[in-house]
C-alpha positions as a Markdown table, in Angstrom:
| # | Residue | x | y | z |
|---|---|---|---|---|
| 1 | Unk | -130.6 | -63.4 | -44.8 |
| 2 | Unk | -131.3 | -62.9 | -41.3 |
| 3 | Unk | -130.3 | -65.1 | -38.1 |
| 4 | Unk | -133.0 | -66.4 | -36.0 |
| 5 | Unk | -131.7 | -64.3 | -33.4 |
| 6 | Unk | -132.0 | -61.5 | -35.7 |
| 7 | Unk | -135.7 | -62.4 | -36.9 |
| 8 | Unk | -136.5 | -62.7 | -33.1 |
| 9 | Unk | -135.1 | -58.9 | -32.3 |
| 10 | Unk | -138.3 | -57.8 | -35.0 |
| 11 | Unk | -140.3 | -58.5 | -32.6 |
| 12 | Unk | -139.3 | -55.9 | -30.3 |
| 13 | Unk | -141.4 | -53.2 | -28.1 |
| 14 | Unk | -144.8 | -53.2 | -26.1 |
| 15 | Unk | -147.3 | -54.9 | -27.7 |
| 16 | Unk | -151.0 | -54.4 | -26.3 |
| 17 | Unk | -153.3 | -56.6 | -27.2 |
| 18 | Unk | -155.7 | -59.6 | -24.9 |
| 19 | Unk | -155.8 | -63.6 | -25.2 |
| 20 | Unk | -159.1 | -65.0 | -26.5 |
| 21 | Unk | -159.7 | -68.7 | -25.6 |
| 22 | Unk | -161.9 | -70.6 | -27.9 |
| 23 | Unk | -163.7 | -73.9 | -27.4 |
| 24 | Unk | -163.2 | -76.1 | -30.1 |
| 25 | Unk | -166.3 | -74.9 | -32.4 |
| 26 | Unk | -165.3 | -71.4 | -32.0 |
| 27 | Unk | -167.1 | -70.1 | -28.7 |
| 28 | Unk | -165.8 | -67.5 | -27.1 |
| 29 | Unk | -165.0 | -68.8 | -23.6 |
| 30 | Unk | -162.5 | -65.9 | -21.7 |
| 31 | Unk | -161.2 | -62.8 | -23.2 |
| 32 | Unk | -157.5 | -61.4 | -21.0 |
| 33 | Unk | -156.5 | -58.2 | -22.2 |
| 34 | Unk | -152.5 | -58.2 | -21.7 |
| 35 | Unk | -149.5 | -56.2 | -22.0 |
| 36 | Unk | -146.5 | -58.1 | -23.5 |
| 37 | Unk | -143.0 | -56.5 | -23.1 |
| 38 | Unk | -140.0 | -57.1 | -25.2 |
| 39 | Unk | -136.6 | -55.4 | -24.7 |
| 40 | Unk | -133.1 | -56.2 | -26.5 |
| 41 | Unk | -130.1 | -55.4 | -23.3 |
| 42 | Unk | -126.4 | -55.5 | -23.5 |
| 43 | Unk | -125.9 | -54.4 | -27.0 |
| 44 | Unk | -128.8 | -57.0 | -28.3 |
| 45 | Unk | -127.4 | -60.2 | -26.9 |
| 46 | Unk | -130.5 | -60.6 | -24.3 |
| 47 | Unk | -134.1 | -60.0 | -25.0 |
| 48 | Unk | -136.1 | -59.4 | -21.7 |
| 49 | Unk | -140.0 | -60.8 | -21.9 |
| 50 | Unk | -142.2 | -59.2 | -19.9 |
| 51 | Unk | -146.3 | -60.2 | -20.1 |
| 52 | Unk | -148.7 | -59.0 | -18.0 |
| 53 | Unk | -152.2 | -60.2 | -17.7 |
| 54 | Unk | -155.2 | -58.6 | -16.6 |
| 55 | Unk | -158.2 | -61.2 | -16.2 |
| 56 | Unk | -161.8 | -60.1 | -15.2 |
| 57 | Unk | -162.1 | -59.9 | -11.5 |
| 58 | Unk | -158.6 | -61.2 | -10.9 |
| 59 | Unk | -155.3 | -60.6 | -9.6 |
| 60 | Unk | -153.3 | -59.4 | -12.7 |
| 61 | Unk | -150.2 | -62.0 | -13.2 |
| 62 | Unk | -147.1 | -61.1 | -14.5 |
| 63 | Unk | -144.6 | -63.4 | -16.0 |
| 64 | Unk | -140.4 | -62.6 | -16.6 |
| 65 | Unk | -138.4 | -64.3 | -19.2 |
| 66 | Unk | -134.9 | -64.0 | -20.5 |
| 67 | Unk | -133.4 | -65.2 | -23.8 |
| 68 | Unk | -129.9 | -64.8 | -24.8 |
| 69 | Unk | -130.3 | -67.1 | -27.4 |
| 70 | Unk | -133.6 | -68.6 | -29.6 |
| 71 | Unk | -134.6 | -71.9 | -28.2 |
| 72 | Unk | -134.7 | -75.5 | -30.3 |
| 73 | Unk | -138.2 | -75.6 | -31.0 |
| 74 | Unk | -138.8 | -72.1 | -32.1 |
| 75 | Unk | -138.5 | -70.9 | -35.5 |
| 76 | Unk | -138.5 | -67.3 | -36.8 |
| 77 | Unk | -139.3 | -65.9 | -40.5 |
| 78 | Unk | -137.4 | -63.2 | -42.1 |
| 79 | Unk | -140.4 | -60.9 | -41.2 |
| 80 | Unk | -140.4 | -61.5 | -37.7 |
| 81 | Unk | -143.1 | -64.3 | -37.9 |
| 82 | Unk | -142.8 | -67.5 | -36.0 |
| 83 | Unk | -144.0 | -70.6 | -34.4 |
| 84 | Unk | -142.7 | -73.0 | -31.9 |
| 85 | Unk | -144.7 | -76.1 | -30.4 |
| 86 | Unk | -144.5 | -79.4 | -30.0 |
| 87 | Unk | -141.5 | -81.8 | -32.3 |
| 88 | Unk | -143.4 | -84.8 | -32.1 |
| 89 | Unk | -146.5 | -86.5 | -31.4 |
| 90 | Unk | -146.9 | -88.8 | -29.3 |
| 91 | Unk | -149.6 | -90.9 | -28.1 |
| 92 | Unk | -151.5 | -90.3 | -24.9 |
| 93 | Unk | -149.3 | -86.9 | -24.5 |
| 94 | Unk | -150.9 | -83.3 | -24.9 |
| 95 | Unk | -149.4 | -82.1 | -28.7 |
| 96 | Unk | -149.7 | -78.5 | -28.9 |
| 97 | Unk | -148.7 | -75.3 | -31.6 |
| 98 | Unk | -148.0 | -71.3 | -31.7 |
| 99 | Unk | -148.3 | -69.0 | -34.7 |
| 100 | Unk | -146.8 | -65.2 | -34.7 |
| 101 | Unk | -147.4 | -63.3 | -37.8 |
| 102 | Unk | -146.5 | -59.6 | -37.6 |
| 103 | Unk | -147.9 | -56.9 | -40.0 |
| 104 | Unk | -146.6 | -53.3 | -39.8 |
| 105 | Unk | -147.8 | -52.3 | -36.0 |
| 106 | Unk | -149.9 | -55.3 | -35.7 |
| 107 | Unk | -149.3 | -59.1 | -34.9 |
| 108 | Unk | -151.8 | -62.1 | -34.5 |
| 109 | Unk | -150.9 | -65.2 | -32.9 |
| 110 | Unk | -152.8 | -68.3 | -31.7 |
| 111 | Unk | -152.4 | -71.4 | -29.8 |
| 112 | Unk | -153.5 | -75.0 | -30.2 |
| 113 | Unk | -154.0 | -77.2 | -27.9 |
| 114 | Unk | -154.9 | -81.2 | -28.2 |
| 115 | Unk | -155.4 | -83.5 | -24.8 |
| 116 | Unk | -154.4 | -86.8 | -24.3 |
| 117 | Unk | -157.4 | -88.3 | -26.5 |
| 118 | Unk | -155.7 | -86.5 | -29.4 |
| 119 | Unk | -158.9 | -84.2 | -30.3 |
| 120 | Unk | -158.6 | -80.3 | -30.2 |
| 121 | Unk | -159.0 | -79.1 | -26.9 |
| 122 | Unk | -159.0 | -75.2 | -27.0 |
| 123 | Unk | -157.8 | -72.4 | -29.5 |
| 124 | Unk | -156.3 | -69.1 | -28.0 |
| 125 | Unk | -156.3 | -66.3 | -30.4 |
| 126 | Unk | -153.8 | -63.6 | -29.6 |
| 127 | Unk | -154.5 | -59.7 | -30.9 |
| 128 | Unk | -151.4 | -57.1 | -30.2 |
| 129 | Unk | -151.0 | -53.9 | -31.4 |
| 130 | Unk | -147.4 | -51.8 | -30.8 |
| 131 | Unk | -148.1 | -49.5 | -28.0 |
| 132 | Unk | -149.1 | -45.9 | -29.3 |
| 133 | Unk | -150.4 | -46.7 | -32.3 |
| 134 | Unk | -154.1 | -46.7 | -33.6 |
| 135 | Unk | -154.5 | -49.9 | -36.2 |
| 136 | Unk | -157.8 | -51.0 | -36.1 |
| 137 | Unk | -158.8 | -54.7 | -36.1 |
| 138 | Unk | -160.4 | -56.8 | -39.2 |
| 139 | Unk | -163.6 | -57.5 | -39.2 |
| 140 | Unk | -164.3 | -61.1 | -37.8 |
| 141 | Unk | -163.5 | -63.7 | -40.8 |
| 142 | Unk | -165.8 | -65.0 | -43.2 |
| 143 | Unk | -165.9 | -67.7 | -45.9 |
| 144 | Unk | -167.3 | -65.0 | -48.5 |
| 145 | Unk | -164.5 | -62.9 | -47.6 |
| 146 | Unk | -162.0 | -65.4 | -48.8 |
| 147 | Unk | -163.7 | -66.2 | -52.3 |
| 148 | Unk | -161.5 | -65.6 | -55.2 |
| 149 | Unk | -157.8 | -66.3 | -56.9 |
| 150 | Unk | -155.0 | -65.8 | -54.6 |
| 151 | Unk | -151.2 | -66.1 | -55.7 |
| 152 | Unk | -148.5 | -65.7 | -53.4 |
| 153 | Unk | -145.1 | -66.4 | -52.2 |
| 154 | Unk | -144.1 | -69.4 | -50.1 |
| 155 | Unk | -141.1 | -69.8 | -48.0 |
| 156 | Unk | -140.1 | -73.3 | -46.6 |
| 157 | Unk | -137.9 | -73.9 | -43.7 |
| 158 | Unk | -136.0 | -77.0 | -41.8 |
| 159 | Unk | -135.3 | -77.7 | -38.5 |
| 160 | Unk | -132.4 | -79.4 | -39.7 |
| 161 | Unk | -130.8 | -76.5 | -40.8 |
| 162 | Unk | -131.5 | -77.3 | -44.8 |
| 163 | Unk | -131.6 | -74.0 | -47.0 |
| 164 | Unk | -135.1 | -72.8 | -47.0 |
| 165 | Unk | -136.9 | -73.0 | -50.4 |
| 166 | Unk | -139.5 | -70.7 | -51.9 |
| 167 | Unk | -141.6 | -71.4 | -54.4 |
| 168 | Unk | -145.0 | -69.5 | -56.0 |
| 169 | Unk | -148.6 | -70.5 | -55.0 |
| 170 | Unk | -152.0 | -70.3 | -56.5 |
| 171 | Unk | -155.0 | -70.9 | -54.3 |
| 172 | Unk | -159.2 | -70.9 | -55.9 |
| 173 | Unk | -161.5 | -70.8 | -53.6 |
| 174 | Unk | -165.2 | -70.4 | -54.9 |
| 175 | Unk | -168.6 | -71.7 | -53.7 |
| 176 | Unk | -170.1 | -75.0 | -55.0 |
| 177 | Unk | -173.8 | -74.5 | -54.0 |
| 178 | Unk | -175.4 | -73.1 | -50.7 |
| 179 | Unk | -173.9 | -75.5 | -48.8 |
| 180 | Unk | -170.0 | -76.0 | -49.9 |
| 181 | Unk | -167.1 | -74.8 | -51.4 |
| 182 | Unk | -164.3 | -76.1 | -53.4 |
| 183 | Unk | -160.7 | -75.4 | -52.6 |
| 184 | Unk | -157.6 | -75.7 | -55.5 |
| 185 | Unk | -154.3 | -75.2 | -54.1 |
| 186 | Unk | -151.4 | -75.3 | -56.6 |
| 187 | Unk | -147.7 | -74.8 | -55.4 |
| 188 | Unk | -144.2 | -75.9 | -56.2 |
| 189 | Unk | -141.6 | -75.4 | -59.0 |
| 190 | Unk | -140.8 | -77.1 | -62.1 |
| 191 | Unk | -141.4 | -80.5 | -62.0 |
| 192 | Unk | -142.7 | -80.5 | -58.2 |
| 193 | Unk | -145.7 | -78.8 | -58.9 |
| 194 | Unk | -148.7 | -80.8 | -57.1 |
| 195 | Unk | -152.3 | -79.5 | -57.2 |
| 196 | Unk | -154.7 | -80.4 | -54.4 |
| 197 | Unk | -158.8 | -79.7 | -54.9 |
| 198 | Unk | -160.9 | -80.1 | -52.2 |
| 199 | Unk | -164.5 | -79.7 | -50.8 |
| 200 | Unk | -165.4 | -77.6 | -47.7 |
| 201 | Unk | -168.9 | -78.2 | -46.2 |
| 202 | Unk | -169.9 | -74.8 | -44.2 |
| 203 | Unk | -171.2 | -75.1 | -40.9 |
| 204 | Unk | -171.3 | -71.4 | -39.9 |
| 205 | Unk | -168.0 | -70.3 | -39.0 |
| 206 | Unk | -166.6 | -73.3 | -39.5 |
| 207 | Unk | -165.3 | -74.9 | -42.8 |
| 208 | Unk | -165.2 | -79.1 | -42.6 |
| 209 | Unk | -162.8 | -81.1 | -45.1 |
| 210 | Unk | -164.5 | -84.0 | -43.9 |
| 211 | Unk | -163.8 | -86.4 | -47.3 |
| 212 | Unk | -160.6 | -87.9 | -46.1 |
| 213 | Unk | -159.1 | -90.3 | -43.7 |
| 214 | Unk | -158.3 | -87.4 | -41.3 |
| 215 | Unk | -161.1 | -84.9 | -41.2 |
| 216 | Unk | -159.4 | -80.9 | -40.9 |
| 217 | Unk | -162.0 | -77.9 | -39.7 |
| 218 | Unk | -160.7 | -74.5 | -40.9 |
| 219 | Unk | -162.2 | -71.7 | -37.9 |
| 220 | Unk | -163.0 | -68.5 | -38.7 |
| 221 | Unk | -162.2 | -66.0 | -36.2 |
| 222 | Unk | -162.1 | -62.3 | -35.4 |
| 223 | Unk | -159.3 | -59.9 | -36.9 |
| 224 | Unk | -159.8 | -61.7 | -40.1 |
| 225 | Unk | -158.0 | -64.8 | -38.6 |
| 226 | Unk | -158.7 | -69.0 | -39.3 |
| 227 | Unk | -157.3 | -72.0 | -37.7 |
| 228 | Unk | -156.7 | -75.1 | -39.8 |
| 229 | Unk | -155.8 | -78.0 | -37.9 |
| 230 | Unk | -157.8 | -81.9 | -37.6 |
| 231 | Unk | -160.1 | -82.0 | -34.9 |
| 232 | Unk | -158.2 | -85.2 | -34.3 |
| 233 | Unk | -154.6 | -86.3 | -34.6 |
| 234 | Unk | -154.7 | -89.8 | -35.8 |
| 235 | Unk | -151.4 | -92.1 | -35.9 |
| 236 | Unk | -150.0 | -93.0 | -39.9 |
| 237 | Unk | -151.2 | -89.7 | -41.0 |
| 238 | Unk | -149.8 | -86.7 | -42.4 |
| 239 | Unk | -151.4 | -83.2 | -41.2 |
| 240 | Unk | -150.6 | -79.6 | -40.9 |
| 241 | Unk | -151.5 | -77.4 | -38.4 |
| 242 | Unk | -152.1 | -73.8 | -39.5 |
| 243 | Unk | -152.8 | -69.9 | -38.9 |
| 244 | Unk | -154.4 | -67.6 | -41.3 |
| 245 | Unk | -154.6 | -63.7 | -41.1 |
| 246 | Unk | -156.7 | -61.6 | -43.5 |
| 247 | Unk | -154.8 | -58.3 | -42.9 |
| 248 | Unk | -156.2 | -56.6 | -45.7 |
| 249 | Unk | -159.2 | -56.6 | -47.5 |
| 250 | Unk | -156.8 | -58.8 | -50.7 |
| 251 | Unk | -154.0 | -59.4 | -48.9 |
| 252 | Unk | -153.5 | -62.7 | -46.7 |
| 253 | Unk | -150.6 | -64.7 | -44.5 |
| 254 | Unk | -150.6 | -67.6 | -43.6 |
| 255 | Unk | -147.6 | -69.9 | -41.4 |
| 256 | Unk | -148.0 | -73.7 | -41.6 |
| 257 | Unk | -146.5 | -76.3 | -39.2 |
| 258 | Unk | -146.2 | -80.0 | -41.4 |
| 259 | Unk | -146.1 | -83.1 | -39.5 |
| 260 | Unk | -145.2 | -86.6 | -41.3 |
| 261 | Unk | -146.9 | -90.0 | -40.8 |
| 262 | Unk | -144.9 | -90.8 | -37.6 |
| 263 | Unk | -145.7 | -87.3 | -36.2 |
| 264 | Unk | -142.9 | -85.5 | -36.8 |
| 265 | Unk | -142.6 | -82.2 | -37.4 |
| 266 | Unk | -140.9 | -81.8 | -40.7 |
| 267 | Unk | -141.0 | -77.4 | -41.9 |
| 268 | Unk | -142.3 | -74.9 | -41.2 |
| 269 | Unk | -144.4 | -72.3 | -44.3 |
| 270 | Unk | -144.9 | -68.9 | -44.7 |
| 271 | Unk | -147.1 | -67.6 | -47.2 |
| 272 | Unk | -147.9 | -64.2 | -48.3 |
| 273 | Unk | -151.0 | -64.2 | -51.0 |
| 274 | Unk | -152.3 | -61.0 | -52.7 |
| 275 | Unk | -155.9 | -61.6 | -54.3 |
| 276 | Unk | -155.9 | -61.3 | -58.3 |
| 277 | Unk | -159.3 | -61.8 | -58.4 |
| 278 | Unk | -162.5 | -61.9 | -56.8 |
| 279 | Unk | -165.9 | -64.1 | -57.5 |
């Protein structure tokens, strides 16, 4: 198994690609193209980050990092995925997430944002491509497109260092009537296999959970991505906060950030689904 430092070095070379910022119900507010840099110096022991923005009638900006080592709140998959954010939620304090998943010359990332009043603020969707290569995008994401069986692979990890655990999933996703859908997710082993079913009411390109304490919207964005997350944090709950990424027309990943009651984040999920079959 990899070390994080290790994961982190897959992320290596130029990546091209623009930052898209999203109001909460999915409009497009800016679009940045950008040039993000990554180099591995003295025999791999640093990583050099160099991102350069080029915004519309604006000075382009340039920012410098360096890393010699991967920092507390950032966690890397054995693909080279990751996500770092915010530990804890706390009240009256902005709360905040980043997903990386890679796929042969292509990553997607995104941001999310919450203000002070807890509610989603603003989504930034990241595109990239490795420099020199030609991989198109997906075609912006639809519900239809995500109708069918889907079994996959999950991997767990800790930020307390616990061994990760994977485990097998099985997700159904078909349409109730013109108006809804309903959701089964089974994962787990042996005797920790839980099921969840649940109803999505489509608004467009957005997807409301709305029959629970803590309502969660699931966006649908270009390049075949979708942001889970509530559109408000609320104290004594559990929640996730998640990325989705359509990479192919039957094959999915998604990288989940769970939280527990006091707001704590507790793992960090990667799951790699491969539809088995289609309604």
């Amino acid at each position: 198994m990899r070390s994080q430092w290790e994961c982190l070095l897959q992320n290596l070379g130029e990546w091209q690609g623009s930052f898209t910022r999203f109001s909460p119900d999915g409009e497009q507010l800016e679009d940045t193209p950008s040039i993000l840099h990554l180099e591995a110096v003295k025999d791999n022991q640093t990583v050099l980050l160099t991102l350069r923005r080029f915004p519309l009638n604006q000075p382009e900006s340039e920012q410098v990092l360096e890393f010699t080592d991967v920092e507390q709140n950032l966690m890397f998959c054995e693909t080279g995925a990751f996500s770092r954010g915010s530990t804890q939620w706390i009240p009256f304090s902005q709360f905040w997430a980043e997903f990386a998943l890679i796929e042969g010359n292509r990553r997607l990332r995104l941001v999310q944002m919450f203000n002070q009043a807890h509610q989603l603020s603003r989504l930034t969707l990241i595109r990239e491509k490795l420099a020199g290569t030609d991989v198109p995008e997906r075609p912006a994401l639809t519900w239809e497109q995500l109708l069918g069986e889907w079994q996959g692979e999950a991997i767990t990890m800790y930020p307390d260092l616990r061994s990760p655990e994977t485990y097998s999933t099985h997700l159904k996703l078909q349409q109730q009537d013109h108006n809804h859908l309903v959701q089964q997710l089974t994962f787990g082993t042996g005797t920790s296999v839980r099921t969840l079913t649940s109803t999505a009411r489509i608004d467009g390109s957005i997807l409301h959970f709305d029959q629970t304490s803590l309502p969660v919207q699931v966006l649908l964005l270009p390049d075949g991505a979708s942001s889970n997350c509530p559109r408000e944090v609320k104290p004594g709950h559990r929640f996730v906060l998640e990325v989705g990424w359509l990479y192919q027309p039957d094959h999915r990943q998604r990288l989940i950030r769970s939280y527990s009651d006091k707001g704590k984040f507790v793992s960090l999920t990667l799951v790699k689904e491969e539809r088995v079959r289609k309604f």
